[in-house]
C-alpha positions as CSV (number, residue, x, y, z in Angstrom):
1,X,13.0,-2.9,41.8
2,X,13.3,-6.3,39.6
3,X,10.5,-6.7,37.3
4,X,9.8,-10.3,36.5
5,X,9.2,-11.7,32.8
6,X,5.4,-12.2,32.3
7,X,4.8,-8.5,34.1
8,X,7.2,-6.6,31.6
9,X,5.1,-8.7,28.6
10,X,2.2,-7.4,29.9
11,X,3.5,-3.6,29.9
12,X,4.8,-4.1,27.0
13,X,1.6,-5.8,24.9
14,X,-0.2,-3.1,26.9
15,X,1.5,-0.7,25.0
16,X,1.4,-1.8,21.9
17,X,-1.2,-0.2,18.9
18,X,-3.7,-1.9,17.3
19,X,-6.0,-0.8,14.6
20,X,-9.1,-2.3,12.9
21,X,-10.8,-0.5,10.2
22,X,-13.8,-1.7,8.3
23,X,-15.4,0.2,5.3
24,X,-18.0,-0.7,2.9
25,X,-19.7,1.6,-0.2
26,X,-22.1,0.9,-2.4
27,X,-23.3,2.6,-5.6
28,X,-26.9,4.6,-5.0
29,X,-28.2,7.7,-6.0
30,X,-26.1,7.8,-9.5
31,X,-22.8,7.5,-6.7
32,X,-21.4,5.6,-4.4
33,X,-22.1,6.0,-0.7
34,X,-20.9,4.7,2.3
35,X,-23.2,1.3,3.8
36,X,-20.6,0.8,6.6
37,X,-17.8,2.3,9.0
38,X,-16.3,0.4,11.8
39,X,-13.2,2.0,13.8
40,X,-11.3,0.7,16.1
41,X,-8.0,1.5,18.3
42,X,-5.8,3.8,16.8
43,X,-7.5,3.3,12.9
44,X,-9.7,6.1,11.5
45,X,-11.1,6.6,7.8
46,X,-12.8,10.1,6.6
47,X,-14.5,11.2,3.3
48,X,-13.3,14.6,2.9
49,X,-14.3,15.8,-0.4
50,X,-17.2,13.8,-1.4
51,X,-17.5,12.3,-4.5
52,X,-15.3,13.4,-7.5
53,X,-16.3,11.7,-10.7
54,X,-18.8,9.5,-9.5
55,X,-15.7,8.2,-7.2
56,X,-15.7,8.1,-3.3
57,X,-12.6,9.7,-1.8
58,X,-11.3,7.5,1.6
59,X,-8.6,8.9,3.8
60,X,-7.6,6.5,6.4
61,X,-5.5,7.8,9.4
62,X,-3.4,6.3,11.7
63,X,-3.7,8.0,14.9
64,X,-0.7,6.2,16.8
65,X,1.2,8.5,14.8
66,X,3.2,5.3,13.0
67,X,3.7,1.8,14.0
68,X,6.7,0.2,16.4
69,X,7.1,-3.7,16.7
70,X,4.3,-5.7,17.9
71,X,1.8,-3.3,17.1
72,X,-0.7,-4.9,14.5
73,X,-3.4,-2.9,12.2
74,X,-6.3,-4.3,10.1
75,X,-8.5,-3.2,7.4
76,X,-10.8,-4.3,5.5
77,X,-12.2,-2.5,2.3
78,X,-14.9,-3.9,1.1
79,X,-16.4,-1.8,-2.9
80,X,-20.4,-2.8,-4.2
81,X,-21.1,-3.9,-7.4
82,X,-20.8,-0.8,-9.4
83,X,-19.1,1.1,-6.8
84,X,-16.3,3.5,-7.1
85,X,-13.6,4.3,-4.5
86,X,-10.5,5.7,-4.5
87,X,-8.6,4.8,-1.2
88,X,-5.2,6.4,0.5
89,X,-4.1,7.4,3.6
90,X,-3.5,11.1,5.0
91,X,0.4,10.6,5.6
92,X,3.1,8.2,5.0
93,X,3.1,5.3,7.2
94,X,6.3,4.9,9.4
95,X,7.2,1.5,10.7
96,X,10.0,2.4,13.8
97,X,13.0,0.1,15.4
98,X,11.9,-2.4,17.3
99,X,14.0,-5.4,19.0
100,X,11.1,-7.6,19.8
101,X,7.7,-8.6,17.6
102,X,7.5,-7.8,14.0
103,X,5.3,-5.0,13.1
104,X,1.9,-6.4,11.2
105,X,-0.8,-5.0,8.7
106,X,-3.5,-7.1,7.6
107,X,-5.2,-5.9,4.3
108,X,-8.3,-7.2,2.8
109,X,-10.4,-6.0,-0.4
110,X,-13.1,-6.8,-2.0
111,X,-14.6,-5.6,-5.5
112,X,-18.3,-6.3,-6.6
113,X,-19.3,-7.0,-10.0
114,X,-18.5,-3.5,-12.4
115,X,-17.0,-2.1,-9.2
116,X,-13.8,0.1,-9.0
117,X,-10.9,0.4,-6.3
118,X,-7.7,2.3,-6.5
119,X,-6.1,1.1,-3.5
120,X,-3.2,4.0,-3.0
121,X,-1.9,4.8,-0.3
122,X,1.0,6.9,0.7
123,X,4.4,5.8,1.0
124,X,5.6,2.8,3.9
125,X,9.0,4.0,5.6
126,X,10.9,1.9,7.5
127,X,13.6,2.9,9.7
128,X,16.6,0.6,10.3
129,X,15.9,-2.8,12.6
130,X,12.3,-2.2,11.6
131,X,10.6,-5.5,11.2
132,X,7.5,-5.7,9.4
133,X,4.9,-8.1,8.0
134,X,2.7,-7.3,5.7
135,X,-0.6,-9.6,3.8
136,X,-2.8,-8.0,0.8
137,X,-5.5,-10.3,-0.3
138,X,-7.9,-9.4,-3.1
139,X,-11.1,-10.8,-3.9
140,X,-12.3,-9.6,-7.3
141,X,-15.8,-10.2,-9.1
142,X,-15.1,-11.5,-12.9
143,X,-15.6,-8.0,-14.3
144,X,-14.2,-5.9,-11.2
145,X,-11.6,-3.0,-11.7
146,X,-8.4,-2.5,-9.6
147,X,-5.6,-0.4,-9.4
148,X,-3.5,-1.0,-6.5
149,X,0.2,1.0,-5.4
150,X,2.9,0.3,-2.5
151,X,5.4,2.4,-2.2
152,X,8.3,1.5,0.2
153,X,10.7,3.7,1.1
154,X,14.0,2.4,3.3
155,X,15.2,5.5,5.1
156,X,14.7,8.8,4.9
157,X,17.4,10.2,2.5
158,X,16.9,13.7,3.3
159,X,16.9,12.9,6.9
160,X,20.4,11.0,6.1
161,X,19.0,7.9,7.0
162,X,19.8,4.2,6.3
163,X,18.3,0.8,6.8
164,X,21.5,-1.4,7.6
165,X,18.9,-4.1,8.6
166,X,15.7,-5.2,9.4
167,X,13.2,-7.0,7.9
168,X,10.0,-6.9,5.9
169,X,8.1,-9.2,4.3
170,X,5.5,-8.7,1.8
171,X,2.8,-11.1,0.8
172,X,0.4,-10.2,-2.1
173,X,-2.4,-12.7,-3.3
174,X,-5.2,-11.7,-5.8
175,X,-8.2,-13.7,-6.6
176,X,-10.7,-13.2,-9.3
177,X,-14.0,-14.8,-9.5
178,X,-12.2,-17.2,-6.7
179,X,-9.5,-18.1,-9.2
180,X,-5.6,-17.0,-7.9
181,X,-4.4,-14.9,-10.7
182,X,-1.5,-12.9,-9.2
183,X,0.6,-14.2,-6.4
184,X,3.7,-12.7,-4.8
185,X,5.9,-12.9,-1.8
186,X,8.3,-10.6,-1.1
187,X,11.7,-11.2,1.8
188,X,14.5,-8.8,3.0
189,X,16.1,-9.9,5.8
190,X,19.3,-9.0,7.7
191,X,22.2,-6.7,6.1
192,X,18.9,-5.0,3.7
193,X,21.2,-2.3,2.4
194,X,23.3,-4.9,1.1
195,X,20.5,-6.7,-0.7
196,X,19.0,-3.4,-2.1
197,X,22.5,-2.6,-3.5
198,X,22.3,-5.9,-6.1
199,X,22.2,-5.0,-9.1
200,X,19.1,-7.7,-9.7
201,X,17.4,-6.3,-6.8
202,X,17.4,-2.6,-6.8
203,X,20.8,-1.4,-7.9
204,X,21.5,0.7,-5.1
205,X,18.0,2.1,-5.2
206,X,16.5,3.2,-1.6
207,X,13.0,2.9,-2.5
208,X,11.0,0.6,-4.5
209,X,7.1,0.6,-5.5
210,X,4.6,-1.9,-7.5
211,X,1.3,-0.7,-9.4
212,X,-0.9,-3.4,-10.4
213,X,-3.7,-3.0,-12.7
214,X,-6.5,-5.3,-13.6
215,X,-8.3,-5.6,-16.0
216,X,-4.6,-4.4,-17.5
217,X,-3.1,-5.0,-21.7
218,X,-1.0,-3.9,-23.8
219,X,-2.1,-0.7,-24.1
220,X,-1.7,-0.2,-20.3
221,X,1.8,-1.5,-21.4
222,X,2.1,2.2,-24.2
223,X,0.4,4.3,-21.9
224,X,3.3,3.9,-19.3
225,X,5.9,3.5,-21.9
226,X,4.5,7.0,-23.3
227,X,5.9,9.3,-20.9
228,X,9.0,6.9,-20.0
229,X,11.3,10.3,-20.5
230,X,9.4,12.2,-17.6
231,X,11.0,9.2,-15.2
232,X,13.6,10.3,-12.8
233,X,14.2,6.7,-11.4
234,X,14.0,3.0,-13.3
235,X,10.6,1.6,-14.7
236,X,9.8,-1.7,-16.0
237,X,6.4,-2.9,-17.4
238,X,4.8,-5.8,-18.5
239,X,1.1,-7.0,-19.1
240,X,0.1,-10.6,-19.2
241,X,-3.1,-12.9,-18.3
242,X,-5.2,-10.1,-18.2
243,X,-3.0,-7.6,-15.8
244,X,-0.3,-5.0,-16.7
245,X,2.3,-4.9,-13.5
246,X,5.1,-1.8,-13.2
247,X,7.9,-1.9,-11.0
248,X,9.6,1.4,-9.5
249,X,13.1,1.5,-8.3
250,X,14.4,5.3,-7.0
251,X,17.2,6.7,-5.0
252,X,14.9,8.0,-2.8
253,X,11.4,8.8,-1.9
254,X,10.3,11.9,-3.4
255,X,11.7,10.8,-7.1
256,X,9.7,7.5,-6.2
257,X,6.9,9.8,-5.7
258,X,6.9,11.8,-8.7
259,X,7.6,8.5,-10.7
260,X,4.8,6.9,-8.7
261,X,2.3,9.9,-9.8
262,X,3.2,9.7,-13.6
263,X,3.0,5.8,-13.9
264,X,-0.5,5.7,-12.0
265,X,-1.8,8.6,-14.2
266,X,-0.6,6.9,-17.7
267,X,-2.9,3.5,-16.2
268,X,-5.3,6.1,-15.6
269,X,-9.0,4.8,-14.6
270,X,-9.8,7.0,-11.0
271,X,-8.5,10.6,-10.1
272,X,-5.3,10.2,-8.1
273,X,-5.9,11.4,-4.7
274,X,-5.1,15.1,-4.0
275,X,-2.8,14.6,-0.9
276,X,-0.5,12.8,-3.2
277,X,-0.7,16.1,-5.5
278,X,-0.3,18.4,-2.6
């Protein structure tokens, strides 16, 4: 039996995972609470272990059990003046082959006067021929605090896995009190292994990671700098205008991780999650 054009896109987009998370807190009772959850498709988020430090814990879960081309998530985070939450996810998100659509995610946040995020969640992998588009937009209030991680990991290296090609593409855009103040887009495309071996790109490196901090200095700057011998992979940062930026570059992803875990400790701020300690 032939099956004609328009009914395999139907099978196909009926097929396909989509996610929409919502979350709001808000600071009451001498914490932060939640004031809104909306789930939908294959998107969850759960509070597991209350509030450490005056900080909310988020875990959000993919139920799909990782993300294929055409599949598209969204979530939106939104944090209350005075607020504190600390946001991951419960596993590393994997982002599989696909010879159609690009994969999308769709990130918004939001951060109320004297509120605090730490946006981090675990590591992205992508699998070779995995396309996948990615947008983070950031609205900040004038005095609002942020830490914010990606990790991406290209191949599993204990797996023996590597990302010939594929694409990703990684747009970052951060706004405070309305006013742009860190912009950022990010392209691999085609032979990836190939770019990633450049010696101005990642050196060879199979996984890569950015931790922005703002209200960020100098001092953000030492604090990293401090434990610069504990680093198993390449770390570079800088502070300027307000933020302090690091850039990761590993052979694969568990160094990433434990170079991950020691750069966001030194910015310090919010308790790093305890499924990226487990």
């Amino acid at each position: 039996m032939t099956v004609n054009a328009p009914l395999r896109h139907q099978v196909f987009a009926g097929n396909r995972a989509n996610g929409h998370l919502e979350c709001a807190v808000v600071a009451a009772q001498g914490g932060t609470r939640r004031a809104r959850v909306h789930e939908a498709g294959s998107l969850r988020v759960r509070f597991p272990n209350g509030e450490r430090g005056g900080a909310l814990d988020a875990v959000m879960v993919n139920t799909a059990g990782g993300m294929a081309g055409g599949d598209r998530f969204d979530i939106d985070v939104t944090v209350g003046a005075g607020a504190r939450l600390t946001a991951t996810t419960a596993a590393a998100e994997k982002i599989y082959r696909t010879l159609g659509p690009d994969t999308e995610i769709g990130v918004k946040l939001a951060v109320g006067a004297g509120g605090t995020l730490a946006w981090l969640p675990q590591e992205t992998i992508l699998f070779d021929q995995a396309r996948l588009r990615r947008s983070i937009d950031v609205d900040l209030a004038i005095n609002a605090n942020l830490i914010l991680a990606e990790a991406v990991v290209f191949g599993r290296a204990a797996m023996g896995e590597t990302v010939l090609s594929g694409r990703f593409f990684d747009r970052w855009r951060i706004r405070r009190d309305g006013t742009l103040v860190f912009a950022e887009t990010l392209r691999l495309d085609g032979e990836i292994t190939e770019r990633l071996a450049q010696r101005a790109s990642a050196n060879g490196g199979g996984a890569v990671a950015t931790v922005l901090k703002l209200p960020g200095d100098e001092a953000s700057v030492a604090a990293v700098r401090a434990v610069e011998r504990d680093f198993a992979g390449e770390v570079g940062v800088s502070a300027w205008n307000g933020l302090a930026l690091a850039r990761l570059v590993a052979p694969d992803g568990a160094t990433l991780r434990r170079d991950l875990v020691g750069v966001t400790a030194a910015l310090g701020g919010m308790p790093l999650p305890r499924l990226w300690l487990n």
